[in-house]
Residue frames relative to the residue before (quaternion, step in Angstrom):
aa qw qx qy qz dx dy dz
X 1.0000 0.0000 0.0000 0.0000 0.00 0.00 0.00
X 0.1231 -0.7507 0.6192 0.1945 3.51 -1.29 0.52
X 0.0287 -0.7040 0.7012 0.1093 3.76 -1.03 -0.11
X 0.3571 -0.6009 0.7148 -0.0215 3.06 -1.83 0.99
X 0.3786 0.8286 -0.4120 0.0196 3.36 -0.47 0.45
X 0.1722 -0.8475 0.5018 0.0190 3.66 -0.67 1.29
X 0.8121 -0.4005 0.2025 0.3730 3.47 -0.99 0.08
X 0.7660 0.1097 -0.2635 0.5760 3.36 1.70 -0.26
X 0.5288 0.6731 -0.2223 0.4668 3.16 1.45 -0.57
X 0.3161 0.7136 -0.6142 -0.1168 3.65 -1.59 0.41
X 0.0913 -0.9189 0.3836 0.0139 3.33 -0.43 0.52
X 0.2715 -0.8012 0.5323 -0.0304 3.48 0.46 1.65
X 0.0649 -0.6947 0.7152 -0.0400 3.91 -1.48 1.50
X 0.6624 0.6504 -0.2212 0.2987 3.13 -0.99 0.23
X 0.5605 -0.4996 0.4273 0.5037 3.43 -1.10 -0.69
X 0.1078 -0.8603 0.4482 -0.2177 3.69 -0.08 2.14
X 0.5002 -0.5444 0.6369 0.2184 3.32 -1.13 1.34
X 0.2400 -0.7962 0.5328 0.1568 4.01 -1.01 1.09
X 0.3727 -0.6694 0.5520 0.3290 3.46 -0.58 0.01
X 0.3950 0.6915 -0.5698 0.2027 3.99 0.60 0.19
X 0.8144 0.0950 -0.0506 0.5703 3.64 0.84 -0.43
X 0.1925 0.8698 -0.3767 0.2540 3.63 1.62 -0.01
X 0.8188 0.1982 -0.1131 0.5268 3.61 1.05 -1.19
X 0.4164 0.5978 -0.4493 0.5171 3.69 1.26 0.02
X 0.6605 0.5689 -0.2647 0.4125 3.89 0.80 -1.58
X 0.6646 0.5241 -0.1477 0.5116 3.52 1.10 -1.51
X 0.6771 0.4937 -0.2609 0.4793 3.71 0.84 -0.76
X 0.6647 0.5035 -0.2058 0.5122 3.54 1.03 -1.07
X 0.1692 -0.8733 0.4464 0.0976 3.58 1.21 -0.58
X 0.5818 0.5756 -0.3218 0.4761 3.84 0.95 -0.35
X 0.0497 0.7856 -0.6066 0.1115 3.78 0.68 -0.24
X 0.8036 0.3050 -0.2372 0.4527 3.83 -0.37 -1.36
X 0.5612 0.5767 -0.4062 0.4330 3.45 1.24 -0.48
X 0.8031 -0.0025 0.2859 0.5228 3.47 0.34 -1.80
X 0.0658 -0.8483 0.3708 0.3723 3.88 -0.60 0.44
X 0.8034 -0.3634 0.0635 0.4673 2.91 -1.31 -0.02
X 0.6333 -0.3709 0.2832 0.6174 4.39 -0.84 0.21
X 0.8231 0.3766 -0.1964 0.3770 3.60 0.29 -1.56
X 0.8040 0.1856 -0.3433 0.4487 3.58 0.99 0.14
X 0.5192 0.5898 -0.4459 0.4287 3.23 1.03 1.06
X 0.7715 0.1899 -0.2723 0.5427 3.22 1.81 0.04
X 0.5274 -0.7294 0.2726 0.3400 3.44 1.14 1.01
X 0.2531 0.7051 -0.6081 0.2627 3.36 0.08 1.84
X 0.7760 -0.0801 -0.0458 0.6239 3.31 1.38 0.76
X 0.1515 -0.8701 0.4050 0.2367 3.22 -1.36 -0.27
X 0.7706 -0.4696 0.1786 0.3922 3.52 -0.99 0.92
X 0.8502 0.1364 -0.0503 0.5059 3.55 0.67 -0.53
X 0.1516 0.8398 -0.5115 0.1008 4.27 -0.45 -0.08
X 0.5149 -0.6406 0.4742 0.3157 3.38 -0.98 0.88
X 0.6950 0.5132 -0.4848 0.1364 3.60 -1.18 1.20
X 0.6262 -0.4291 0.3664 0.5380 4.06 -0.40 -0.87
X 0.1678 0.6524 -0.7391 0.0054 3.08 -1.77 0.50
X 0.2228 -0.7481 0.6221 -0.0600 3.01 -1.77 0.93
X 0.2668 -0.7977 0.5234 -0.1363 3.21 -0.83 1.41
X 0.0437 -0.7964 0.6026 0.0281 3.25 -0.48 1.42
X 0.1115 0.8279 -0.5429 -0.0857 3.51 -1.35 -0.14
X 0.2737 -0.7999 0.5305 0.0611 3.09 0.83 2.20
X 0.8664 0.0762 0.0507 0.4910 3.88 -0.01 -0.36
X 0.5869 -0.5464 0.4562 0.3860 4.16 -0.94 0.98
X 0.6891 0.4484 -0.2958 0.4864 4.28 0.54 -0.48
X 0.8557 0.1133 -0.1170 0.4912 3.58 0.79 -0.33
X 0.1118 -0.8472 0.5157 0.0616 3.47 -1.55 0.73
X 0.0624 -0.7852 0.5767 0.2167 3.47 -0.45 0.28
X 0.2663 -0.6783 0.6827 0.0544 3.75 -1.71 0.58
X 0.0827 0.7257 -0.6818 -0.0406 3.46 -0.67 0.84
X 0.0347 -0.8505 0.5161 0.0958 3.97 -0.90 0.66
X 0.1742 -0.6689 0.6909 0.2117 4.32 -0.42 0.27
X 0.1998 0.8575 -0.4737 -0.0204 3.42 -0.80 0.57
X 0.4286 -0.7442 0.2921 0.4208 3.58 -0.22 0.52
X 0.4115 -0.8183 0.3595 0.1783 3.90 1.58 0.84
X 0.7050 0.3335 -0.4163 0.4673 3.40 0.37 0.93
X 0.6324 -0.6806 0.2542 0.2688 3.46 0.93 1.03
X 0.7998 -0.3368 0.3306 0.3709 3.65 -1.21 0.27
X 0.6520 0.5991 -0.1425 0.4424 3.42 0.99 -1.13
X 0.7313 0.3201 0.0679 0.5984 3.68 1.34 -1.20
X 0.2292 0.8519 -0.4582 0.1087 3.48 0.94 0.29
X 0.3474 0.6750 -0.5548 0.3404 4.25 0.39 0.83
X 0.5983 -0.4649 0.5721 0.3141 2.72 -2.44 0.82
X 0.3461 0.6488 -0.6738 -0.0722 3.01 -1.97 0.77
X 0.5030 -0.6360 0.4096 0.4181 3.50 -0.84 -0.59
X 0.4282 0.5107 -0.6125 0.4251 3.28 1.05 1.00
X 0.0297 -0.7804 0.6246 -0.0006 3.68 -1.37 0.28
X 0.1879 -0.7021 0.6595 0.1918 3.66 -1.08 0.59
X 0.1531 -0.6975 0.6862 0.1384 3.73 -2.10 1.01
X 0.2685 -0.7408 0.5784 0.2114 3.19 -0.36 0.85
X 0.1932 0.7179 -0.6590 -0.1138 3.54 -0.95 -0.42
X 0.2881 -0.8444 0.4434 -0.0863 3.20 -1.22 1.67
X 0.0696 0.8248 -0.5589 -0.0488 4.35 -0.11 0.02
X 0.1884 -0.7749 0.6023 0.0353 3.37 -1.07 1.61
X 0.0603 -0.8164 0.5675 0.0887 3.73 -0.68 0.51
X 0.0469 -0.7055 0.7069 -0.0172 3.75 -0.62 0.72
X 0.2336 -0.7894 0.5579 -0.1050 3.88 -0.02 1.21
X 0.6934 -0.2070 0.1654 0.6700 3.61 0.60 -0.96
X 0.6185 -0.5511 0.3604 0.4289 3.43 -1.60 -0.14
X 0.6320 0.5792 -0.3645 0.3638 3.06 -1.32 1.24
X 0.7234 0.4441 -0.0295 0.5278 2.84 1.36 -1.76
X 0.0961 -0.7467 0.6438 -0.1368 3.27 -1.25 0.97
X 0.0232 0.8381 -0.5382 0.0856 3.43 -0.81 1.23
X 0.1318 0.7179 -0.6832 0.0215 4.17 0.12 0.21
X 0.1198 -0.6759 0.7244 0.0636 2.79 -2.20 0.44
X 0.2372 0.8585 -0.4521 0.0483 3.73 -0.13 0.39
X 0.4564 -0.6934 0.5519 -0.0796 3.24 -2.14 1.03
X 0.0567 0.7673 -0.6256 0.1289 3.28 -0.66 0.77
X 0.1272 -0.7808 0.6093 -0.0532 3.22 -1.62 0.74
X 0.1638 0.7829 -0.5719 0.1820 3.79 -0.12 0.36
X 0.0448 -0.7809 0.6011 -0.1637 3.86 -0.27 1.61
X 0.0577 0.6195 -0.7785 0.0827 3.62 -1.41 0.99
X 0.8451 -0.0732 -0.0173 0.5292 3.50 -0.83 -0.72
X 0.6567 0.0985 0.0470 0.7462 3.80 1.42 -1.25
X 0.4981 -0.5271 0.6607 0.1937 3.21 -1.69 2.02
X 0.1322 0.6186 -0.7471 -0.2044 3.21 -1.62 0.71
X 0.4265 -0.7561 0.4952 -0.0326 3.68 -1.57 0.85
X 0.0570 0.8322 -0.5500 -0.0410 3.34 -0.51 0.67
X 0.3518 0.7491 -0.5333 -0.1753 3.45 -1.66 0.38
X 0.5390 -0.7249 0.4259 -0.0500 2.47 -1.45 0.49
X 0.1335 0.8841 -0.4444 0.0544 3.32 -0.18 0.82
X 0.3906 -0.7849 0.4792 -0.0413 4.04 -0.96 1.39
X 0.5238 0.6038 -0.6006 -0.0208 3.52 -1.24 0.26
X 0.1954 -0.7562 0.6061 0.1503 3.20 -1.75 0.79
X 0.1275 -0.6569 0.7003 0.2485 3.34 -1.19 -0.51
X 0.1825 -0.6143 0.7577 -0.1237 3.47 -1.61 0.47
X 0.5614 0.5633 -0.5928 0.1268 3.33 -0.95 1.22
X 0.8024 -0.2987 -0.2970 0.4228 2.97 -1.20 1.89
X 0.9050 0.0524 -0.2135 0.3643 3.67 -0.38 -0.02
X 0.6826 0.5414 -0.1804 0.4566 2.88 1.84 -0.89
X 0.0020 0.8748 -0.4844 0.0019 3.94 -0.68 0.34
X 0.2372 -0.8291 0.4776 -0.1680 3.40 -0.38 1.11
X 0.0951 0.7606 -0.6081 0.2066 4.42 -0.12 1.51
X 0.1081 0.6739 -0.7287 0.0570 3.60 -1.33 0.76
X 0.0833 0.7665 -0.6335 0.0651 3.52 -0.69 1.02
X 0.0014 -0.8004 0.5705 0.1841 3.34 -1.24 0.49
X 0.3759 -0.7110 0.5936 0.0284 3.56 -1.38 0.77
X 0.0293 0.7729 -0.6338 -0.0080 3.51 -1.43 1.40
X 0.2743 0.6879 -0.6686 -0.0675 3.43 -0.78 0.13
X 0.6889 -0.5257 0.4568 -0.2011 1.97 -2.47 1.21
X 0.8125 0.2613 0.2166 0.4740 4.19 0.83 0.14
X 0.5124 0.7030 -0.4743 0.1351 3.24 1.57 -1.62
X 0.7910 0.2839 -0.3567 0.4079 3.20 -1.47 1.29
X 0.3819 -0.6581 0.4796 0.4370 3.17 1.47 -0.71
X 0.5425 0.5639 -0.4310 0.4494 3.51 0.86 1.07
X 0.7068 -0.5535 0.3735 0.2335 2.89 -0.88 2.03
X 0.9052 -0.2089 -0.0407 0.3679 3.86 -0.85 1.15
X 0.2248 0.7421 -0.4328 0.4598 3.05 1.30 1.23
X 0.3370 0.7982 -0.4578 0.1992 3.28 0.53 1.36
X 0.3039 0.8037 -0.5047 0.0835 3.58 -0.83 -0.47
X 0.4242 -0.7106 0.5523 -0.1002 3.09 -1.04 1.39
X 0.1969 0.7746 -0.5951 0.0839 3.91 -1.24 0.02
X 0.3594 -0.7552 0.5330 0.1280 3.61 -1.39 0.04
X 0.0592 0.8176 -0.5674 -0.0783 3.36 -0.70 0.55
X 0.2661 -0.7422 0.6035 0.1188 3.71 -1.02 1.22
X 0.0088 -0.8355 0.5461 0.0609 3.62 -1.11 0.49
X 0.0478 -0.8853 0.4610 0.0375 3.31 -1.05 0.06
X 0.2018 0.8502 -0.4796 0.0802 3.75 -0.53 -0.18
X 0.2419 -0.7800 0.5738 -0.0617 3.78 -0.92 1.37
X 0.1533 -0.7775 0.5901 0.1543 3.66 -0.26 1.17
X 0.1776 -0.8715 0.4079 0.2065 3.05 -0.75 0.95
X 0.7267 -0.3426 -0.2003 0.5607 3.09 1.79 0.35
X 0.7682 -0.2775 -0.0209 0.5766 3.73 -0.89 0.42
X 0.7361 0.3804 -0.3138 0.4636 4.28 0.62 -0.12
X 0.7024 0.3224 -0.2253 0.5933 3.76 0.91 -0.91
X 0.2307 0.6173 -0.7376 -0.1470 3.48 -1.76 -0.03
X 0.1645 -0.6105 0.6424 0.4331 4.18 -0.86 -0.40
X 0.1962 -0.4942 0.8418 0.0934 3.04 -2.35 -0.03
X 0.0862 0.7031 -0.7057 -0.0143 2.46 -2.24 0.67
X 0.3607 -0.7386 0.5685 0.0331 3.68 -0.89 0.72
X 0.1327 0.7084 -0.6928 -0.0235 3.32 -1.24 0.44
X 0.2392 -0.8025 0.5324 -0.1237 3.60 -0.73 1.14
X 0.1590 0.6629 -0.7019 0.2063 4.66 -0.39 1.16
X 0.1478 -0.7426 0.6394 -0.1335 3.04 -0.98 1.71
X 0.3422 0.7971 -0.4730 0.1542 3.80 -0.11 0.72
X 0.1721 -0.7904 0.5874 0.0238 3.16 -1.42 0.94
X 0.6215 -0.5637 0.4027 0.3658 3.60 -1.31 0.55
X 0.4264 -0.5907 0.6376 0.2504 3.17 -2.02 0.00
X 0.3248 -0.6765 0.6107 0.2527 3.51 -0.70 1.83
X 0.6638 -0.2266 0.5061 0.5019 3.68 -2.10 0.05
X 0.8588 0.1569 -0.2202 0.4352 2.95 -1.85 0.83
X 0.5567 0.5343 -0.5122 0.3772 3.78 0.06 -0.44
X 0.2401 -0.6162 0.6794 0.3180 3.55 -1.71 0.02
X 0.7563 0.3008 -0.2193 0.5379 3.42 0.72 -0.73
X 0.5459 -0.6257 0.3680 0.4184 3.82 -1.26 0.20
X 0.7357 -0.5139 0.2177 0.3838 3.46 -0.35 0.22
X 0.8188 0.0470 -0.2296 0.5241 3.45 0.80 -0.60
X 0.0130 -0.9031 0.4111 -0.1234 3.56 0.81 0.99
X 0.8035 0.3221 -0.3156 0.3886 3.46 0.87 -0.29
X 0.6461 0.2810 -0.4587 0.5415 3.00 2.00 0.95
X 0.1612 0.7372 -0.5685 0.3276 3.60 1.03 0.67
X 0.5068 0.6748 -0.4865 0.2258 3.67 -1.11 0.34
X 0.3734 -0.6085 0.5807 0.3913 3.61 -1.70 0.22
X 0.2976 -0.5992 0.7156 0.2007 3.54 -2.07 0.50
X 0.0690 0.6017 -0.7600 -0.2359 3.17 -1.44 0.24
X 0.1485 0.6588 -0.7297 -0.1070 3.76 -2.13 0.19
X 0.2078 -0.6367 0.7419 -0.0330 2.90 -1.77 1.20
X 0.5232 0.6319 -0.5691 0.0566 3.20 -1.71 0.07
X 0.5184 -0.5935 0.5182 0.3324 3.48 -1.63 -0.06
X 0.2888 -0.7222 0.6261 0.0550 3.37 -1.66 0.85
X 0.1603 -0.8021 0.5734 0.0454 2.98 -0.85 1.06
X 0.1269 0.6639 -0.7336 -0.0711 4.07 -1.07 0.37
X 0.2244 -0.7192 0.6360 0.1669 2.63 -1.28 1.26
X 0.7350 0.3283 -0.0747 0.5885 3.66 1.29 -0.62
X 0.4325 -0.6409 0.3971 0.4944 3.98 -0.59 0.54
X 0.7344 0.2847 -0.3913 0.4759 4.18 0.42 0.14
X 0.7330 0.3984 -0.3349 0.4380 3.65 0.28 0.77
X 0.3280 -0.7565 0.5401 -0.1687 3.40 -0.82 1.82
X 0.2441 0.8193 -0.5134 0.0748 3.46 0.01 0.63
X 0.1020 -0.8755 0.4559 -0.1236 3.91 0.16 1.03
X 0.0193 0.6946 -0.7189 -0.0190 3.70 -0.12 0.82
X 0.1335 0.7834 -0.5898 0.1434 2.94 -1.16 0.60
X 0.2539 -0.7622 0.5543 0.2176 4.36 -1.33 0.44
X 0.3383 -0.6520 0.6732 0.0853 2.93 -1.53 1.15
X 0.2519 0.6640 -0.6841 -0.1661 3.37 -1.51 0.09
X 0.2229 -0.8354 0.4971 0.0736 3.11 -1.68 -0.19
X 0.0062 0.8555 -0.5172 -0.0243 3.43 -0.15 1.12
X 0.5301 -0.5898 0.5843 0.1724 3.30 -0.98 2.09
X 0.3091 -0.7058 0.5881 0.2457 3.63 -1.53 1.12
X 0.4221 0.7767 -0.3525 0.3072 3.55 1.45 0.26
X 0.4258 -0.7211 0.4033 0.3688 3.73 0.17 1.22
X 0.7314 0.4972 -0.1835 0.4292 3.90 -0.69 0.34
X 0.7218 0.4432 -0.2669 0.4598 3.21 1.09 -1.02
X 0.3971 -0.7716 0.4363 0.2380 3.47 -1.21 0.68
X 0.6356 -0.3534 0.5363 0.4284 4.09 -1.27 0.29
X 0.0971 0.7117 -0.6849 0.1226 3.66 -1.01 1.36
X 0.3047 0.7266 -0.6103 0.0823 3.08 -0.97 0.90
X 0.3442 -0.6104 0.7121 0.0443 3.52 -1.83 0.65
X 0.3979 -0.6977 0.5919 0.0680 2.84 -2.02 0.65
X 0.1613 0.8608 -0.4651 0.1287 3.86 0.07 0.89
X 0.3737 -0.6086 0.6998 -0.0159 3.16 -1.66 0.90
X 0.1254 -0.7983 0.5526 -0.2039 2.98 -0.38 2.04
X 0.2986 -0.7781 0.5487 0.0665 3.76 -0.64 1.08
X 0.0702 0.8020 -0.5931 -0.0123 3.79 -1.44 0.44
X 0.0442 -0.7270 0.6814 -0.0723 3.65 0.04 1.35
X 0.1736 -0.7056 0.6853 -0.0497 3.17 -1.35 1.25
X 0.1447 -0.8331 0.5319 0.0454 3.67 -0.80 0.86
């Protein structure tokens, strides 16, 4: 990767960390725990061969434009399909955070995502609700489906904080289907728990998951785990 970068300007070539969920992921802070909504249910992906450019006419607002070759790190090949992302950051007062973002990525059928974010954060206490649509996924023709994900988390002081999460993944029913397409991963998450650092590189977070499948029949599954983060 290269980057260019000036006082308002940045501009990233190469093989490039995206920004499509970049500040939702960062807000939500739990990563090793759970990802983020949009890359835990594959509405894009964290990194992908092409260009982006970053403006920031003024310290409250940002803009992100991105060309990308839209099939993630993982899949890196010439074609003439491509994805544009186009992104807006707002920072209004302190604390607040607002993004809204778009995407596009067309072969035979355009699929589309957007996406849209706000948090707030003020002194121990923080607070995110974002919601997410796409349009196509895969580039297949009414293959949509959409969901929300609410977060939260309260430090209670420099070693302890809790989180919690709440996660409703759903998708339509194509013609002819009985069931909606992506139904046997449709569903709501809930996680809670408590972090501990005892040291500034070490994360240590028990914490419960559950999950109820939006599939008719299927039962409420959940587990208890203890989830680990060593930082070098």
């Amino acid at each position: 990767m290269v980057t260019y970068k000036t006082d308002k300007f940045l501009i990233d070539f190469g093989l490039i960390g995206l920004y499509q969920f970049k500040i939702q992921e960062k807000f939500w802070g739990h990563r090793y725990i759970y990802k983020s909504f949009q890359d835990a249910y594959k509405f894009g992906s964290s990194a992908d061969l092409g260009v982006s450019v970053t403006y920031k006419p003024h310290k409250i607002i940002s803009l992100d434009v991105t060309v990308i070759n839209g099939e993630g790190y993982k899949k890196i090949q010439a074609n003439e399909t491509y994805k544009a992302c186009f992104g807006l950051t707002l920072k209004p007062v302190k604390g607040l955070i607002v993004r809204g973002y778009y995407d596009l990525m067309k072969d035979s059928v355009a699929q589309s995502t957007i996406s849209a974010f706000i948090g707030y954060s003020i002194k121990k206490l923080s607070v995110g609700a974002e919601y997410n649509l796409q349009e196509n996924h895969n580039m297949i023709k009414d293959r949509n489906y959409s969901g929300v994900s609410v977060y939260s988390s309260y430090q209670i002081n420099n070693k302890f904080e809790v989180f919690g999460r709440y996660d409703n993944l759903s998708s339509v029913k194509i013609e002819g289907a009985d069931e909606d397409w992506n139904i046997a991963k449709d569903g709501q998450i809930i996680i809670a728990g408590l972090e501990y650092s005892p040291i500034k590189y070490l994360k240590i977070a028990p914490n419960f998951q559950g999950w109820q499948p939006a599939e008719s029949g299927k039962s409420f599954v959940y587990g208890a785990y203890l989830n680990l983060e060593i930082k070098f």
